[in-house]
N, C-alpha and C positions, 0 to 999 in steps of 0.2 A: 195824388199825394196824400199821407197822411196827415190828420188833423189831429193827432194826441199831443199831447203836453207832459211833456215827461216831470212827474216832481222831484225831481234830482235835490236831495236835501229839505225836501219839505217833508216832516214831520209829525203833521198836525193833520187831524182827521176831517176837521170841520173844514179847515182850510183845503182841503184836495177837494173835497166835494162839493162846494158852494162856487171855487172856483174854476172848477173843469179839468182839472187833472185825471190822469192815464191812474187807475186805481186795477189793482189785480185782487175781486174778491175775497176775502178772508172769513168770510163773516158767520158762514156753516158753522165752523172749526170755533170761532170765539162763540156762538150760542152752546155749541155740544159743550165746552170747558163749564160756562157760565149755570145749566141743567145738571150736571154730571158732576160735579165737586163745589168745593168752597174755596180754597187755601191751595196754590198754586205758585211753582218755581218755573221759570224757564231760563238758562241760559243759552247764548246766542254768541257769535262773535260781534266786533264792533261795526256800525253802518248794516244790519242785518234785519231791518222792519220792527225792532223792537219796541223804539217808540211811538211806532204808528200804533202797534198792538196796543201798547197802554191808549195809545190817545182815542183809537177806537172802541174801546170799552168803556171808557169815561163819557162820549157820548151816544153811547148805549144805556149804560146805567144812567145817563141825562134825561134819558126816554125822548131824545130827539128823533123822532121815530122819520122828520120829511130826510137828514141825510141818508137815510137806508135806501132810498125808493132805489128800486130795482133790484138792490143785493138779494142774498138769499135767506137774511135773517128777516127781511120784511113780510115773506109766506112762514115762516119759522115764529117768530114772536106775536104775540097777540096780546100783552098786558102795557108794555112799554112804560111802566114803573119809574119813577125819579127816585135816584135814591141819594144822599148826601153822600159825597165823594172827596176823601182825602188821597190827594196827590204829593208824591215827592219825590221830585227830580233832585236827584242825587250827582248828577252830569254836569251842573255849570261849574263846578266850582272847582279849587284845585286844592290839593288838602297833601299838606306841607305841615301842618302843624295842628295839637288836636284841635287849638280854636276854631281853624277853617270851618273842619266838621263841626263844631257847639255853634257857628254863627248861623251855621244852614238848619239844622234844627233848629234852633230857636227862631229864625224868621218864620218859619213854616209852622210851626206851633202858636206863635204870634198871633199870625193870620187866622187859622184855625177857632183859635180862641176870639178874634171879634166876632167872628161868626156865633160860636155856642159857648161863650162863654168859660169862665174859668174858676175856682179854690182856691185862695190865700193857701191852703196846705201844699197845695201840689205843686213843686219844689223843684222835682227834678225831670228830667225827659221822659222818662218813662210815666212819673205817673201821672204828667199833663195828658201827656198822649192816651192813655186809656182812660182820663177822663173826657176829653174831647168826644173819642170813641163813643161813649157813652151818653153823654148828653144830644149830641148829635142826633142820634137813633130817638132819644128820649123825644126830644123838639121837634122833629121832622116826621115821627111817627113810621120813618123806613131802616129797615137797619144798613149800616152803612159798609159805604165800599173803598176798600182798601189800595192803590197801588202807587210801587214802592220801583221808580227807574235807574238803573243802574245802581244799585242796592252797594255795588263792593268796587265800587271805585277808587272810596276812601282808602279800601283795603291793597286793593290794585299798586295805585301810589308811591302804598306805602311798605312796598317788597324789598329787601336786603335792609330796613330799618324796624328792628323787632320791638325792639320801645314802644314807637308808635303804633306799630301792629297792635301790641296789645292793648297801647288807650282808644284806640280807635274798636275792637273788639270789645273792651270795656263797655265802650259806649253804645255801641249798638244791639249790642247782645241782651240787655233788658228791655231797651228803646221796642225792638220787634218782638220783644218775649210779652208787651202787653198786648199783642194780636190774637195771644192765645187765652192772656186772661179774661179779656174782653169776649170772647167767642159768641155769646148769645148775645150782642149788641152787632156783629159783624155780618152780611151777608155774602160777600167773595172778599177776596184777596189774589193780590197776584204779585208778584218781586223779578225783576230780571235782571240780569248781569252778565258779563262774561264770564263771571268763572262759578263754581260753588267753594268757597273756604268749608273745609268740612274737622270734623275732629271738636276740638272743644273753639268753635266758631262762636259767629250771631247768629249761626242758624242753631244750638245745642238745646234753647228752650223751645224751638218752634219745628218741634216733632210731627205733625200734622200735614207739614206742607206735602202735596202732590207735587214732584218733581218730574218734571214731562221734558226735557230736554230728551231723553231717550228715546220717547214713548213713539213706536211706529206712527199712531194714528194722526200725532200732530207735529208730525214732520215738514207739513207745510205752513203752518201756523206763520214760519217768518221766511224767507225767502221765495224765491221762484222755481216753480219746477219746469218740465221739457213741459210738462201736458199744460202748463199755465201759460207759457210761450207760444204756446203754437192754437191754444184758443183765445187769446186775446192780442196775439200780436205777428198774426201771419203775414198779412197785406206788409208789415212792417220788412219781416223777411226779406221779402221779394225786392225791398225797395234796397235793405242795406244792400243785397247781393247785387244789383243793378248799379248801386254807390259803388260799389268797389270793386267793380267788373269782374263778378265771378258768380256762378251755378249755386240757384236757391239749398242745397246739399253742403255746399261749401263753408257758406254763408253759415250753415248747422254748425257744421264740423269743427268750423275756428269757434265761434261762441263756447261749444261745448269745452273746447283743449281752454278757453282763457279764464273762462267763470265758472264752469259746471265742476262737479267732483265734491262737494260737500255731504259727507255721510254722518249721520247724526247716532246711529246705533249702526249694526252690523247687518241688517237684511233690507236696509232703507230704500229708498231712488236716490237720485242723485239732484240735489238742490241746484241752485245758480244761486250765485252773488250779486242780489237784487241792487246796488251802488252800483256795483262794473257793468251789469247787465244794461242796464236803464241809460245812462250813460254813452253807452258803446252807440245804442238805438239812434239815440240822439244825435251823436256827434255821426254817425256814419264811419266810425273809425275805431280800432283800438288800440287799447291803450291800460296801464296799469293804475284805473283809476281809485280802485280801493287801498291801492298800496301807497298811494303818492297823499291819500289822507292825514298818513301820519301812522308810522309802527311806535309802541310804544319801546323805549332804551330799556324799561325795566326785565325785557325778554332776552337782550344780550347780556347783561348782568346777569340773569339770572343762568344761563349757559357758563360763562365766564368763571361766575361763581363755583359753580358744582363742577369743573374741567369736563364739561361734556363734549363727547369723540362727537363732532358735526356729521362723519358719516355714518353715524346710526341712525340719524335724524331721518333718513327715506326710507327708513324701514325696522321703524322703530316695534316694541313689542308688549304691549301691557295688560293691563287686566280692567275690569270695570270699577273696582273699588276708586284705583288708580287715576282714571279717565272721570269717575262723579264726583273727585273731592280733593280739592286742593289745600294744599294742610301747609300757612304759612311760614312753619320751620324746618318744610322740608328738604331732604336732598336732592329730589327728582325736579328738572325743570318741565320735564313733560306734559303733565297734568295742566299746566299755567299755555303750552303753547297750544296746546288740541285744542282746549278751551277758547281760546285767544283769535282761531281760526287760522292757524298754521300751522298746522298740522289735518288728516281729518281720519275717518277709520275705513283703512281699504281693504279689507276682510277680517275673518276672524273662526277661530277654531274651536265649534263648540265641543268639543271632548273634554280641551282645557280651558276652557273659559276666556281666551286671549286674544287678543285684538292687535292686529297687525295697523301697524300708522303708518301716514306717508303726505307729501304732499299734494292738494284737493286739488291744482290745476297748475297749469303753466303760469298765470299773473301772478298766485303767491310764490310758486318755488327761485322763479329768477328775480322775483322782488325781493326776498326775503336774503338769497344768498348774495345780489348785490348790495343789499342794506349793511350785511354782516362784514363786509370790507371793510372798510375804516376801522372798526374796533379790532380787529383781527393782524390790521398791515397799515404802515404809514400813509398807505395812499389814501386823499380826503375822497368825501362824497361825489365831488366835482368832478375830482380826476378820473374814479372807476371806468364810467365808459367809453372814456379816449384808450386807457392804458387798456380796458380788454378785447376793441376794435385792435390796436396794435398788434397785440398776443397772437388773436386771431390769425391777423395777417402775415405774423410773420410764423405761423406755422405752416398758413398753404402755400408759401413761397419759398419753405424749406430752409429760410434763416432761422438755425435753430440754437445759435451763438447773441444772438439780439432776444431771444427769445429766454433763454437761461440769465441774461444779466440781466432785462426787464424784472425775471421772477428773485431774484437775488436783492434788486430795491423794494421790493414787497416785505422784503424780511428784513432789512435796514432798522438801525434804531431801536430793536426790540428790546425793552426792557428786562432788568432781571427779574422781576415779579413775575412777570411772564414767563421768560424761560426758565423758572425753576420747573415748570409742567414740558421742558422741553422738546422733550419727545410725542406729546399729542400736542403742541403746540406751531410747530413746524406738518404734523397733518392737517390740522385744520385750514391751514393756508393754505397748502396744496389743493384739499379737499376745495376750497373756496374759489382760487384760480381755475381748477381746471372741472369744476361743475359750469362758471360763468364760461370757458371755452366752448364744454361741451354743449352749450345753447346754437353755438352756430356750426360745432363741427360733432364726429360720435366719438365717443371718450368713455373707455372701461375701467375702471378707479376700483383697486384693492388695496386697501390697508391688511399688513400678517407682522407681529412679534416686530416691531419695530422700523420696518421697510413699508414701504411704498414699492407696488408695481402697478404701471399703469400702459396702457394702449389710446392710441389718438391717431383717429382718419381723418385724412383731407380726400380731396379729390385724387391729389398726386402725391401722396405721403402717407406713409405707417409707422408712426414712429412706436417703438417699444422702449417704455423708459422703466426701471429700476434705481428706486432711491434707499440709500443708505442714511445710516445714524451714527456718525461718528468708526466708520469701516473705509474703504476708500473707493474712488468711482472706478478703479480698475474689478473689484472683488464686484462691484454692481453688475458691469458688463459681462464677468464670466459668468456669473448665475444666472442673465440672459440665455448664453450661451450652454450650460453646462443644464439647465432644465428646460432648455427647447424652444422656449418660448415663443420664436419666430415660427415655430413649425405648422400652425394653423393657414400662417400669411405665406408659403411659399407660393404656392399655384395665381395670388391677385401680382395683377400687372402695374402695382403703385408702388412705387419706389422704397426700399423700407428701409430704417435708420433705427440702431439700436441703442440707446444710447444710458449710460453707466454714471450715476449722482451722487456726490456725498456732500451729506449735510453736515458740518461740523458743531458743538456742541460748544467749543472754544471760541470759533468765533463768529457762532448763532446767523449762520448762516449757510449757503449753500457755498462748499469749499471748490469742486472743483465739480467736472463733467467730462466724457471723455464719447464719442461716437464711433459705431461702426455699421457699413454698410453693405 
């Protein structure tokens, strides 16, 4: 059996190493950044090693050179240097108003300042902070190191409320611009978050930073990869596939469908979801354990917001400018969800420069489209997956009359705010039922010019459905009919059912249905 300890939420670097945690080397990749630049961006989606990154750089530049023994930065470093290090976790707090943010800077500034002291002049955050900077280097005789955790939470927060966007960008946007003043007092830096605000941000005076979310080379920086897997946690393999009674292959194959698929540029490997992965190890079991963390609401809103078609969402289309800069008054919600880790890049066309999106595995796309219920359809959180076991069931038993008035209370209640978008309003619910369907059965889903046509196989059924918008479900069923549609399904021996919907406009919901077989 094995003897690892998985650090499921431990975050702390000192802490995994002093007390025997399962640690998956990082430390090549943080010496190449630490040699090789100064000023340093990464973003990452959320639970994705980023604060282990900070925390293991912090006791690096501590020059606690006994937690290295063995890694590979301990043949790699040879000075092992102390150098004064300003830390700001940006993560505890919840910022609702600008005070939240002014209270967390100024604790942290606080602190900073009994250490090296402070100026009756220096007034305001920004120019505490680059006096701190300064004296610090002066005192210690080292120039000092910078890092800055979850940098744009504040910002995150504070999505669909522009006000605050901007005092909150007020505020940071000098706070970090004295990194640059400061420059000959600073020895590295580094900033991570989930997203980049880009345009006239906090980042617009801190030109300099090296942005490496892209960058091939440290694509492993935060997550796992297959070759990280399988050299530090093979014996582990053997054991899950023996837990759950199935071939060391198999064992591969599910890990890869539930956590893998993470692409961080266009020609990358393919990461794992170091939370779900780690996790999964542990328990013997899987399970949606990075989703069940907590998705943030401000990523339905911001969908909601912009009346975004959901089935774009698997095969979405953008560019790089796009994908590295999220511009807080935009209309694209895209940019916030790739970022965010829901979305990821699954190829891309260098000719035009465009990057094809989609979702990175099976644990976000059915976590994400059953999160997306409740906001979309009356039915609560609770309810989702009784009502889509029912669905299920009652399509492979060919009750397809309990099935249409199931999907009929999905649309129940809808507001008129809502259905003024009425027509992409009533797809995305479709889109939403019958993606959660398609988890247990196969299901071909086309949106065209205001209709729905879609396909759904059971074992013993094909059913071919045609939805209408305010037309009637007899006009549905003849253009079944009258463009062939069954014609692919004649020669399979499963029962086929063709069946003709209209959704009425009047009274926002699905008016009638009509079947032929």
């Amino acid at each position: 059996m094995s003897d690892k300890i998985f650090p499921i939420g431990i975050q702390n670097f000192e802490k995994i190493r002093q007390d025997g945690y399962f640690y998956v080397d990082k430390t090549a990749l943080m010496h190449k950044m630490v040699k090789t630049g100064s000023y340093y961006f990464l973003s990452r989606p959320r639970r994705f090693g980023k604060s282990l990154l900070i925390s293991t750089l912090e006791a690096y530049f501590q020059g606690k050179k006994e937690l290295f023994n063995g890694l590979a930065v301990e043949k790699l470093e040879k000075d092992w240097i102390a150098h004064p290090i300003l830390h700001l976790d940006l993560n505890i707090e919840k910022y609702d108003n600008l005070e939240s943010l002014e209270k967390i800077l100024n604790d942290n500034l606080a602190y900073w300042e009994s250490l090296y002291g402070t100026r009756p002049t220096e007034t305001s955050f920004s120019l505490r902070f680059a006096g701190i900077i300064q004296r610090a280097c002066e005192q210690t005789g080292q120039r000092v190191v910078i890092l800055v955790d979850e940098y744009d939470k504040p910002m995150l927060q504070a999505i669909g409320n522009e006000e605050l966007q901007k005092q909150f960008r007020d505020t940071l946007k000098p706070f970090y611009g004295a990194l640059k003043t400061k420059d000959g007092y600073i020895k590295f830096a580094l900033l991570t978050g989930v997203t980049k605000f880009g345009k006239v941000s906090v980042f617009s005076d801190l030109n300099n930073l090296d942005d490496i979310s892209m960058w091939n080379e440290y694509i492993e920086i935060c997550g796992i990869s297959e070759r990280e897997i399988h050299e530090n946690l093979e014996a582990e393999l053997h054991e899950f596939a023996a837990a759950r009674g199935v071939t060391y292959d198999k064992i591969c194959a599910e890990l890869k469908e539930n956590y893998d698929g993470y692409h961080f540029t266009h020609n990358s490997i393919g990461i794992y979801n170091p939370f779900s992965l780690l996790n999964a190890f542990k328990r013997k079991e899987f399970n949606s354990y990075w989703f069940e963390t907590g998705t943030p609401t401000y990523l339905v809103k911001l969908l909601k917001k912009h009346h975004y078609d959901l089935e774009r969402m698997a095969h979405e289309e953008t560019d790089v400018q796009v994908l590295n800069s999220v511009d807080s008054e935009s209309t694209n919600p895209i940019p916030v969800i790739y970022q965010s880790g829901y979305l990821t890049i699954k190829g891309y066309d260098e000719r035009f420069g465009t990057y094809h999106l989609g979702f990175p595995n099976k644990e976000v796309e059915e976590g994400f489209i059953r999160f997306l219920v409740p906001f979309y359809t009356n039915v609560s959180k609770v309810e989702t997956p009784f009502e889509i076991q029912k669905f299920v069931r009652e399509v492979e038993s060919g009750d397809y009359d309990s099935f249409f008035r199931r999907l009929q209370s999905f649309f129940a209640d809808t507001t008129y705010e809502v259905i003024r978008e009425q027509e992409l309003h009533y797809e995305n619910v479709l889109f939403i039922v019958f993606k959660l369907v398609g988890f247990y059965t196969q299901v071909e889903y086309k949106t065209n010019n205001g209709r729905v046509d879609l396909v759904l196989k059971t074992d013993k059924f094909i059913y071919i459905m045609e939805f209408k918008l305010d037309g009637t479900a007899e006009e549905a069923l003849q253009q079944i009919n009258d463009k062939q549609y069954a014609l692919p399904f004649a020669a399979d021996g499963r029962k086929l059912l063709k069946i003709g919907i209209n959704f009425s406009a009047k009274t926002r919901n699905i008016e009638k249905w009509i079947v032929e077989s």
